[in-house]
N, C-alpha and C positions, 0 to 999 in steps of 0.2 A: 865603976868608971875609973877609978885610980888605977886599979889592975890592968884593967884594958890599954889606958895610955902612958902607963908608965911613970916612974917618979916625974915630979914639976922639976927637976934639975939638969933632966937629960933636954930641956928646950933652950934653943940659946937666945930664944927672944919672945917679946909673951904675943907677938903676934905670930910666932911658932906655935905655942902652946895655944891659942886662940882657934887655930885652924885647926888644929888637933879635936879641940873638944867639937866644931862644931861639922866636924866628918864624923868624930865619935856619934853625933846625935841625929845624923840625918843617915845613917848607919844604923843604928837605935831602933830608930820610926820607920824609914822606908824597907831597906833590906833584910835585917832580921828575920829568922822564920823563927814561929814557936808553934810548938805541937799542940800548947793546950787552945790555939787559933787557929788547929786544922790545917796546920802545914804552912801559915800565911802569914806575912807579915801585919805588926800593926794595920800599917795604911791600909793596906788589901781588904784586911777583916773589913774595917772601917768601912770602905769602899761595897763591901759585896754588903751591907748591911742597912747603907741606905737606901 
């Protein structure tokens, strides 16, 4: 996650940096694809699984 949002110095306020992380995280969870999920995001798997 640090890579992804960058040093904590480039935010000029920590509700900058607040919004960061939690797009970083709903980023994360909903849109990410991983291959070893068959091409699907978290949620998706999750989804097609129950």
């Amino acid at each position: 996650m640090k890579v992804e949002i960058g040093p904590l110095n480039n935010y000029s306020s920590s509700k900058e940096l607040i919004d960061a992380i939690n797009n970083w995280i709903l980023y994360y969870n909903n849109t990410r694809i991983q291959a070893k999920l068959n091409g699907h995001s978290p949620v998706e798997y999750r989804q097609m699984a129950a």
